[in-house]
N, C-alpha and C positions, 0 to 999 in steps of 0.2 A: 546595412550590408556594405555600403559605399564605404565605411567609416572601417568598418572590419577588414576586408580587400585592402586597404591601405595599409593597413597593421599587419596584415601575412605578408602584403610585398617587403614591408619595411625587414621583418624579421627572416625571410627568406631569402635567399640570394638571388640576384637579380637572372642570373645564369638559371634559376631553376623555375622561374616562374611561367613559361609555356609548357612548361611538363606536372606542374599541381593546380588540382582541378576541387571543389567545392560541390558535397555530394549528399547524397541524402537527406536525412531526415534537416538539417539546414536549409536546402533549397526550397525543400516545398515549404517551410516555416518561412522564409524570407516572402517565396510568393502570395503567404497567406497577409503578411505583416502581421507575424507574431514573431517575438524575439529569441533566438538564437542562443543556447544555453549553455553547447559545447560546440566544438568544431570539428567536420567530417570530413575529412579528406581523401580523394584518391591524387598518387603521385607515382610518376614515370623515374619515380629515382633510387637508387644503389643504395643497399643498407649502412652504407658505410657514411653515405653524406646526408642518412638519417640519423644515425648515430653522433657524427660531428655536431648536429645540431639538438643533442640533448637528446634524442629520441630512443625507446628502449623497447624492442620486442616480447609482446604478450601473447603466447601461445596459445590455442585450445584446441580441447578435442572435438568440441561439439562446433563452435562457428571459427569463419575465419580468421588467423591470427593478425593482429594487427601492431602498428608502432606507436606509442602510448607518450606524450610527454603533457605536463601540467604546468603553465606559463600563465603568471598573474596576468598580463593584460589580455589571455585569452579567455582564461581556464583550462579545462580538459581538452586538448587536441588530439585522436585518433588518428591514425594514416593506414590507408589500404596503400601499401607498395603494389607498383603495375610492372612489367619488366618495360612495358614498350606504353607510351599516346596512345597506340593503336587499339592496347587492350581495355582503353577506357568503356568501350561498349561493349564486349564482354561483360565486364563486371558490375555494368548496371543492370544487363540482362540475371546475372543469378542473384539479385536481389528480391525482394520480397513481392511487392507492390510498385504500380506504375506510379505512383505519384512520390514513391522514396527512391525512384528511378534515373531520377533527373540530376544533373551536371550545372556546373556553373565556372567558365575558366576565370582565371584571376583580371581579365578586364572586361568581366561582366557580361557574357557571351553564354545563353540557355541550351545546353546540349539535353534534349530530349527524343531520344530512339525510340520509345515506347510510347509517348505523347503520355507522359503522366501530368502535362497541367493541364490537360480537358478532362481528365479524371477529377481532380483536384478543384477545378469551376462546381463539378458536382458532386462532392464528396463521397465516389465510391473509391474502393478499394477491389481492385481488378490484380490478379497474381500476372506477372511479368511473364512467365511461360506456365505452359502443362503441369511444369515440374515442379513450380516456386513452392507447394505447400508437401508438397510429398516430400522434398529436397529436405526440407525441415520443419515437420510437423510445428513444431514451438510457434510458428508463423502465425496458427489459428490463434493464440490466446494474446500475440498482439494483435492481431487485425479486430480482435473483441475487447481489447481495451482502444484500441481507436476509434472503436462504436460509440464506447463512452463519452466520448465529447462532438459525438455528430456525422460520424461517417457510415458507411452502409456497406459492407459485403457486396461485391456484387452477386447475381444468381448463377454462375456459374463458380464460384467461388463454395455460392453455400450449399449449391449440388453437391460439390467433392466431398464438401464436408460430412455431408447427410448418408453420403450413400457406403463410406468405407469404415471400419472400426480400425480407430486408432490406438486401440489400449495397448499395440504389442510395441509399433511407434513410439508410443509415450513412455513408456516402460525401459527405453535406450537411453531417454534422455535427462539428467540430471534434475531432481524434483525443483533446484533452488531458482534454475533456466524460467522456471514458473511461477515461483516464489517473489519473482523479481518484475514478469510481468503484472500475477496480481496485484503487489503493492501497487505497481504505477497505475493501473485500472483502481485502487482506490481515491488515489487523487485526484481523479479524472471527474467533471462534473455531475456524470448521473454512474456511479460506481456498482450501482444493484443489475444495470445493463450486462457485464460483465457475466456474473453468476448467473443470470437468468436464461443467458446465451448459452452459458458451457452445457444446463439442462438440455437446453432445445437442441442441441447437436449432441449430447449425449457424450460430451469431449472433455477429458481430465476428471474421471473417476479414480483413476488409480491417483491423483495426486489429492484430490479433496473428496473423498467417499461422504463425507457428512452435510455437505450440498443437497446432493442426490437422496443421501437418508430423511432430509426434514421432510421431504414432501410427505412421506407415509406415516410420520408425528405429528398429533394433535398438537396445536402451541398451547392449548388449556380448555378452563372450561369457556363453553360456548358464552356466555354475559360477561365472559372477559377479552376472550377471544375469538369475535366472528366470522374474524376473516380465515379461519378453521385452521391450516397445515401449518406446522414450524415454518418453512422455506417461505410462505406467502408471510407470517408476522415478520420472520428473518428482514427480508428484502425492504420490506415498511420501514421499519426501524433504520436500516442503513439510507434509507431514502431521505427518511426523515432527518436522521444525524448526518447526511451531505449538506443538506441546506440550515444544518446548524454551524459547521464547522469543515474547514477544509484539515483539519489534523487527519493524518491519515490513521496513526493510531487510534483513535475516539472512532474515528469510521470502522477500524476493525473491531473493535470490540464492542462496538454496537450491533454489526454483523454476527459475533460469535457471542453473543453476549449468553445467550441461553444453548451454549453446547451441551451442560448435562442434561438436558430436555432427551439429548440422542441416550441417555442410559438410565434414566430412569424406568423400573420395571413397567411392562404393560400394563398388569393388572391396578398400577396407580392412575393411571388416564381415564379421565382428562386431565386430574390434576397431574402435579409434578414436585411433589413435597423431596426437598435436599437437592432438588438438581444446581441449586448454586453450589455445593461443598461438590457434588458431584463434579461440576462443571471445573471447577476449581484444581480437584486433581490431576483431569483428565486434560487441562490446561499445559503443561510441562510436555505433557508425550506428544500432544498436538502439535506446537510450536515448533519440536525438536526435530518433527518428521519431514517439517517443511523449510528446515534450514533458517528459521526467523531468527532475527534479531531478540537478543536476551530482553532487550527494554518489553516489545512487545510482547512478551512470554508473559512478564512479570506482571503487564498491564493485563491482559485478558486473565490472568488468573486472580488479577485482585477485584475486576469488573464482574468475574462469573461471581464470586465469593460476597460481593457486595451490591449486586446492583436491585436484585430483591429485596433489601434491607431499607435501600436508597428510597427506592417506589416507595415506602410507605414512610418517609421522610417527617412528612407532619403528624403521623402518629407516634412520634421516636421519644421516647424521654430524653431530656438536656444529657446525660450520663452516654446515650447508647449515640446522640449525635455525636460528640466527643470522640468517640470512640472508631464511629465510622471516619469522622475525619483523618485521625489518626491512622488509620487502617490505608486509607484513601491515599494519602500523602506516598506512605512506604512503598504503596503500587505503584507512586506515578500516573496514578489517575485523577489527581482533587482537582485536576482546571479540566476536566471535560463529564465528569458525572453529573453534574445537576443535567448535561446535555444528553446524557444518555437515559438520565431519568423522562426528559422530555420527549424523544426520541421513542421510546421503548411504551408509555403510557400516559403520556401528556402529563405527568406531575409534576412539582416545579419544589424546588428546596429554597424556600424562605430562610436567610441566616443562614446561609452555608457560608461565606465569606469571614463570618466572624466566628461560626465552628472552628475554622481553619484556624483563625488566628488565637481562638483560646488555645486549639488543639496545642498550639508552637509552643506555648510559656513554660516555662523551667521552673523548677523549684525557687530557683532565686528570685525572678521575674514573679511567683505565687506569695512570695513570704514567707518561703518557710527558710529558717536560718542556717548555719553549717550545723551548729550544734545540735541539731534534730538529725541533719544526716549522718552525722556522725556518730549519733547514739544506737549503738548496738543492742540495746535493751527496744528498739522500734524494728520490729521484724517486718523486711520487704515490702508483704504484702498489706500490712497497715499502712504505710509509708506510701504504696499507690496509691489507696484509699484517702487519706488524707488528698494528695493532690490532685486527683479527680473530683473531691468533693470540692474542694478551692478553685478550679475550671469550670463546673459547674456554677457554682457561686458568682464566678465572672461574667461566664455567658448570659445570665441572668441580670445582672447589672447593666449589663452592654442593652438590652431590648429599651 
């Protein structure tokens, strides 16, 4: 932090340094001695001598608007514009939580109105006033990603929560506002906390309905699956695929791995014959509704489509591994599937690394010459055939 303060004085003007102040989610990171990833600033100063300094206002509708600029030796630096010093306590008060409450002036001087580092010794999470959650319902689904790595609600906190319906609340607010908290609750060390919360408060239905639907889903038959409801297998698997892998991708779609589970007809349960193609379709409209990123789309709809395939990995013929590798790759998912296989049912894929690498080889790299590709008298689909049977032939060689 010492090292940092140096580097804003340097780049600040020395004229402006009693009036910017170091705030939130920074200070309590500095007090915890975890490292500082962006920079939060409040500042007593004129748009004009933010703008002189590179800086460019970010409007919104939903939170406050702020001045935005991206400076390699900082990163991302934010600025809440103050008109006055004075209003610095103000605007810790309509912040979220007492421990993202806290101040810090540029010669290192702890401004806390709220006492957010006695919170912060005990990892709860206390609302700043009456209002802080109502102010901005979105508040609950981070204070439940901040669960995630060890913080606790406090009880008057999870009153609020328990006792009002928020659907009409949520329902104002932009689905991606939440889109954006879950991802960062998937990176977070125990990520299933997250999802298990939003049940027990019964909060962000209208954003993820298929949460709250696994519970009343068998996950299969019972000598496969004992631990009985989709949403309890759900949660195992993302449990398990955290302490495989901090990809946050691989985490979700270990989490959503069995969404067609939610459409397969009743009358098929306990089994679930096609819920991967199901899963697979229903992949695109899911992703779309929650503003994801197209990677992830592509990924959970290659993981629904493949990862039943995967599970029986050591029963595959050389042809159909091949195949899934190939399949794999195109998703974006071949570096985290054997982990979702593990994840999902303890199985493990022996020779996936060199599936992969048959999968790669070209016709040229197989031996087969130009003048076979060129021969039009060799219709397409003998022409795959040939060079899957030469992959095959490979993979074989390679054990």
């Amino acid at each position: 932090m010492d090292a940092l303060i140096l580097r804003l004085k340097k780049f600040f003007p020395a004229s402006l340094h009693s009036r910017i102040f170091l705030t939130g989610g920074m200070v309590r990171d500095f007090l915890l001695g975890v490292a500082c990833q962006d920079v939060d600033l409040a500042a007593a100063v004129t748009a004009a001598e933010l703008a002189s300094l590179g800086f460019r206002l970010v409007e919104s509708k939903s939170t406050p608007n702020i001045y935005f600029s991206y400076r390699q030796e900082f990163g991302k630096i934010e600025v809440t514009r103050l008109e006055s010093v004075e209003e610095l306590t103000s605007d810790l008060f309509r912040r979220d939580f007492r421990v993202n409450a806290m101040a810090m002036s540029l010669d290192g001087a702890l401004i806390d109105p709220l006492h957010g580092k006695a919170d912060l010794e005990q990892r709860i999470l206390s609302a700043c006033t009456q209002t802080s959650i109502t102010d901005d319902p979105l508040r609950i689904f981070r204070a439940l990603r901040f669960e995630c790595e060890g913080w606790h609600l406090d009880r008057e906190a999870e009153a609020l929560l328990v006792s009002l319906d928020w659907s009409d609340a949520f329902a104002a607010i932009p689905v991606e506002r939440f889109s954006q908290e879950m991802l960062k609750a998937l990176a977070k060390p125990e990520p299933a906390h997250f999802f298990r919360r939003m049940v027990e408060f019964e909060a962000g239905r209208n954003y993820l309905p298929e949460i709250f639907e696994m519970q009343q889903v068998i996950a299969g038959p019972p000598q496969h699956h004992p631990e009985g409801d989709l949403f309890t297998h759900s949660m195992q698997t993302l449990e398990r695929m955290a302490a495989l892998t901090d990809d946050v991708t691989g985490r979700f779609c270990a989490l959503f791995h069995d969404l067609g589970k939610l459409y397969t007809p009743k009358d098929q349960h306990p089994k679930h014959h096609g819920h991967d193609a199901l899963g697979a379709s229903a992949a695109d409209a899911f992703c779309k509704r929650l503003r994801l990123p197209s990677a992830l789309q592509r990924a959970l709809k290659a993981t629904s489509k493949l990862h039943d395939t995967a599970n029986k990995w050591e029963e595959l013929r050389d042809s159909t591994k091949i195949r899934l590798a190939v399949d794999a790759v195109k998703g974006g998912i071949a570096e985290f599937l054997p982990l979702q296989v593990a994840a999902d049912c303890g199985g493990k894929m022996p020779g996936w690394d060199e599936a992969l690498r048959v999968a790669a080889l070209n016709a040229a790299q197989l031996g087969i010459g130009r003048e076979m590709l060129d021969n039009k008298e060799v219709p397409p689909e003998k022409l795959q055939q040939i060079i899957m049977q030469l992959r095959v032939e490979e993979l074989r060689r390679s054990r």
